[in-house]
C-alpha positions in Angstrom: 173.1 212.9 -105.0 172.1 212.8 -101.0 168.9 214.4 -102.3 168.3 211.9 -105.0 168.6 208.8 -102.3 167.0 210.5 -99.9 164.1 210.8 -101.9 164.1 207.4 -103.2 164.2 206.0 -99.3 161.3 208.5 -98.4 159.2 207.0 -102.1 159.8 203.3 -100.4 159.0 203.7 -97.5 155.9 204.7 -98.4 155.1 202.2 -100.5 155.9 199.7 -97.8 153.9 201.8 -95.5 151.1 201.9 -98.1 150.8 197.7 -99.0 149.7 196.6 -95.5 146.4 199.7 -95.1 145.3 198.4 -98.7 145.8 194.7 -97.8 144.0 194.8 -94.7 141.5 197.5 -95.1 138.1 197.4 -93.9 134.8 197.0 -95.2 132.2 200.2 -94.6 129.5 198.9 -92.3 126.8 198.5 -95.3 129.5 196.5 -97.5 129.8 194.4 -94.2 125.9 194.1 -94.0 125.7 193.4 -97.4 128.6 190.3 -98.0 126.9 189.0 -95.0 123.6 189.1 -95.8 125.1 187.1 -98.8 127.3 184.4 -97.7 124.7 183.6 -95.5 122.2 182.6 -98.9 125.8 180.6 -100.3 124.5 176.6 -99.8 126.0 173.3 -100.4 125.3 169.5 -101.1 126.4 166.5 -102.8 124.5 164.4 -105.8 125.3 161.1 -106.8 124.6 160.6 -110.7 124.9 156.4 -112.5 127.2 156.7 -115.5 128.4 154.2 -118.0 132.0 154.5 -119.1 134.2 152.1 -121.3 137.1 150.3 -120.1 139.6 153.3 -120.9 137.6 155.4 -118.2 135.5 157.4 -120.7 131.9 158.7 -120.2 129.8 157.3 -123.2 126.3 157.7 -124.1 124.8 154.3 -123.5 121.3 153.6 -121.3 122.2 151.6 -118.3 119.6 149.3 -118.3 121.9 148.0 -122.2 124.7 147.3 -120.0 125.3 143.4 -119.6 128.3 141.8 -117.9 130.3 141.0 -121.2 130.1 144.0 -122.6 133.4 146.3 -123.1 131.3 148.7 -120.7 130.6 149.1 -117.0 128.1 151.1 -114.6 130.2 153.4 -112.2 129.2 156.2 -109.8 130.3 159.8 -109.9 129.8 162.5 -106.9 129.2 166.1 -107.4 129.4 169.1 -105.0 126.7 171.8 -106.2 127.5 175.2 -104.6 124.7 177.6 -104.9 123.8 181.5 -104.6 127.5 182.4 -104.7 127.1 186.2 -106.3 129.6 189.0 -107.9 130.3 190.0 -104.3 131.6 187.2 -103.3 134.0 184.1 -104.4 134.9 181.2 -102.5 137.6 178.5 -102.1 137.3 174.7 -101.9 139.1 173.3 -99.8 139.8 169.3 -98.7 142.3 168.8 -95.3 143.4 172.6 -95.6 144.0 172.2 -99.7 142.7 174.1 -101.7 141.4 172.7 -104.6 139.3 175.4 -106.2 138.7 178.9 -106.5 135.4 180.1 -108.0 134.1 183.2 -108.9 130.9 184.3 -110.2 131.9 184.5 -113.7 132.6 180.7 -113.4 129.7 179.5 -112.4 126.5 179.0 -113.8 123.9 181.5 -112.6 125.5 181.0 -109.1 125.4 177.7 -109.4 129.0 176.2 -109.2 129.2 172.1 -109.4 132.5 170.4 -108.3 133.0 166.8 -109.4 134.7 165.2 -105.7 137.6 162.5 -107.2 136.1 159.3 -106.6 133.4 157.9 -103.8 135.9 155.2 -101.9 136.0 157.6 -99.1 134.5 160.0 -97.1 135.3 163.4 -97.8 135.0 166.8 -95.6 135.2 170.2 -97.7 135.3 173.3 -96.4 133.6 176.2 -98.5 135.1 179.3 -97.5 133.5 183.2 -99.0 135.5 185.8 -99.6 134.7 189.4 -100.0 135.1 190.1 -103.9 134.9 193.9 -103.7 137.6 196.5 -104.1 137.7 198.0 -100.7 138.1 194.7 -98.7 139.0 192.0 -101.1 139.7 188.7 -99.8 138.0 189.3 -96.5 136.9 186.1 -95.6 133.1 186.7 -94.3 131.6 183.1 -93.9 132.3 179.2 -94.4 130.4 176.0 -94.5 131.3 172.5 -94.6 129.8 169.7 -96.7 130.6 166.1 -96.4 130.2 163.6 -99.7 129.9 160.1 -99.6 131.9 156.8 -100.0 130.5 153.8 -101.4 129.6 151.2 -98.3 131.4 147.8 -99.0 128.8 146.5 -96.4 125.8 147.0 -98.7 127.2 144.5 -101.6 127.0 141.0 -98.7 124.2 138.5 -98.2 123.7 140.0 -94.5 122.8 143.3 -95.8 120.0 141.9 -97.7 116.5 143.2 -97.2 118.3 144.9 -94.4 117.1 148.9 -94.7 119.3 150.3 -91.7 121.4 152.9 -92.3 124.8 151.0 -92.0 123.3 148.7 -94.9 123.0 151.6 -97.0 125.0 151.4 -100.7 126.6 155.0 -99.7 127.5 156.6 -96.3 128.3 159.9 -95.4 129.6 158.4 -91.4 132.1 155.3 -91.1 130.5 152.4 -90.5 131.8 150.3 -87.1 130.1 147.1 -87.8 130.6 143.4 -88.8 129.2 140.9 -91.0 128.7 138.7 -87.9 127.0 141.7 -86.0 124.8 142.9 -89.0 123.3 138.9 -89.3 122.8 138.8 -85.2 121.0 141.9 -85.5 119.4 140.9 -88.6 118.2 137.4 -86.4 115.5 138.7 -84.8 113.7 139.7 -87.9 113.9 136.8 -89.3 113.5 134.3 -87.1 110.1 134.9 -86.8 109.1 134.4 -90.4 110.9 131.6 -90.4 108.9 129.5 -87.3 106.1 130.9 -88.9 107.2 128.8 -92.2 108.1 125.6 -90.1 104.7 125.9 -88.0 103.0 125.9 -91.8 105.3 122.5 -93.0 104.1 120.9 -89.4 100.4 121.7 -89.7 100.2 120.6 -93.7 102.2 117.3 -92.5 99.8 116.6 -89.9 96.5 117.7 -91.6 97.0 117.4 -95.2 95.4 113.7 -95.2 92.2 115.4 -93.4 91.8 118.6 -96.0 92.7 116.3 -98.9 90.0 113.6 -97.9 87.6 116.1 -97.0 88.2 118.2 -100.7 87.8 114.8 -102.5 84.0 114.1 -100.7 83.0 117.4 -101.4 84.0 117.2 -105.0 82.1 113.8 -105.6 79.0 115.0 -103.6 78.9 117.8 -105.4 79.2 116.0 -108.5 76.5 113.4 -107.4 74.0 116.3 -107.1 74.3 117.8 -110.1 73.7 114.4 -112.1 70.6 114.2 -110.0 69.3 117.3 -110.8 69.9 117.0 -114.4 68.7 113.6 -114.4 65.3 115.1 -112.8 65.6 117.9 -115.3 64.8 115.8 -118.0 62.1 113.8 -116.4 64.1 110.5 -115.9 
């Protein structure tokens, strides 16, 4: 019986001795060489894609430019994370605030290509795209990481400042938070405009005080040219 236990204590011991080398065991030099070489081709970016959907939420099929204000459909905008050159070697985690919110592995993706449809675009969002070694001898090795921010829509670009405006805080989508006030973006905007706008008065003045003069002077050239011609047609017939 002492045997019998004995054995079974030498069996776990082992196995507990065992887990730990296979967990953390080493990539040879040209597995490390290779997953690098890798990782480093893994790339990431966002894409923003127009999309009509019906009052329940659903995608549907219908051209934006058919879309009118009382119709049971409305425009919206979706964001996408595209992931690229992820290989067999290799799979990755999403991750948002230290969440995971994906795992992908080659046979998920398309080619390499793995896209990620990011919740909604009323904030910014950070992710962090970590590799991981996929192979046998070191799985789960992490060997790189990138981050990739996506875009929320700007609520600055929809006001009566931000028109005609083309600086960056204007823009309809932001990947930075914008610091910036209405009453700032029209003082900025002042300068721009002001111009064009004596330019306009300086036209009103000069039409108010000349118009008389270039009206007159359009009217005499009209009836002397008018005058001629009847002469010289009058002529032309031998009158």
């Amino acid at each position: 019986m002492k045997k019998i236990k004995k054995g079974i204590t030498l069996v776990v011991l082992f196995v507990i001795c065992f887990i730990p080398t296979m967990a953390f065991a080493d990539c040879s030099d040209e597995e490390e060489i290779q997953l690098n070489r890798e990782s480093f081709n893994v790339n990431g970016s966002y894409s923003l894609q127009e999309v009509v959907k019906d009052f329940d939420g659903e995608i549907v099929d219908i051209d934006l430019n058919d879309v009118h204000q009382d119709d049971d459909y409305y425009s919206d905008t979706l964001s996408f994370l595209e992931i690229r050159n992820i290989t067999e070697n290799l799979y990755i985690t999403i991750e948002e605030s230290g969440t995971i919110v994906d795992e992908v592995y080659y046979y998920d993706t398309d080619d390499g290509t793995y896209i990620f449809q990011v919740p909604d675009v009323e904030k910014i969002r950070t992710y962090d795209i970590k590799m991981f070694s996929n192979l046998d001898s070191c799985k789960g090795k992490e060997v790189n990481n990138i981050s990739v921010k996506t875009p929320m829509r700007n609520p600055l670009a929809s006001l009566a400042a931000c028109m005609n405006v083309e600086e960056s805080y204007c823009d309809e989508f932001v990947t930075t938070k914008v610091n910036i006030t209405e009453d700032e973006i029209i003082k900025r905007k002042e300068p721009y405009t002001q111009p064009q706008e004596e330019e306009e008065i300086n036209q009103n003045d000069f039409f108010k005080k000349y118009g008389i003069y270039i009206l007159v002077g359009v009217l005499v050239i009209g009836v002397v040219s008018t005058v001629i011609v009847l002469v010289k047609r009058r002529r032309s017939r031998g009158l």
